[in-house]
C-alpha positions, 0 to 999 in steps of 0.5 A: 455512469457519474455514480459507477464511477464514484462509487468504484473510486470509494470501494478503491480507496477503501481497500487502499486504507484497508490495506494499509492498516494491515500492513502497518503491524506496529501502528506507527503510520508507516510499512516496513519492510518487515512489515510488508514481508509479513502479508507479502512475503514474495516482496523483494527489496528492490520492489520496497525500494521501488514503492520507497521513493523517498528513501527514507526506508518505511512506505507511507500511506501515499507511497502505499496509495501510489504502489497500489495504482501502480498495481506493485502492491495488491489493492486487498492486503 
């Protein structure tokens, strides 16, 4: 059971990283929110905000991690 779970915990964080450098078009470590509109484009600015939360206007990897768990953001981008 121990190893089930680990090995879903890896196949998440996985899709997670996948996910993220999908998203990040430009490479430069953080989603815009062009970027996110881009594979999400039912995306609305006030989700983004929501995945934002520092405000700073770019998700970044942790942001993105956070959104996935949270399930605002799909696990396969």
């Amino acid at each position: 059971m121990k190893s089930m779970i680990a090995m879903t915990a890896a196949l998440l964080a996985t899709a997670v990283t996948a996910s993220a450098a999908t998203l990040d078009a430009d490479g430069d470590g953080s989603v815009s929110f062009e970027e996110m509109l881009a594979v999400y484009p039912d995306t609305t600015a006030e989700t983004f905000a929501t995945i934002d939360t520092d405000a700073d206007g770019m998700v970044s990897e942790s942001e993105l991690t956070a959104a996935v768990e949270a399930g605002l953001v799909p696990a396969n981008g």
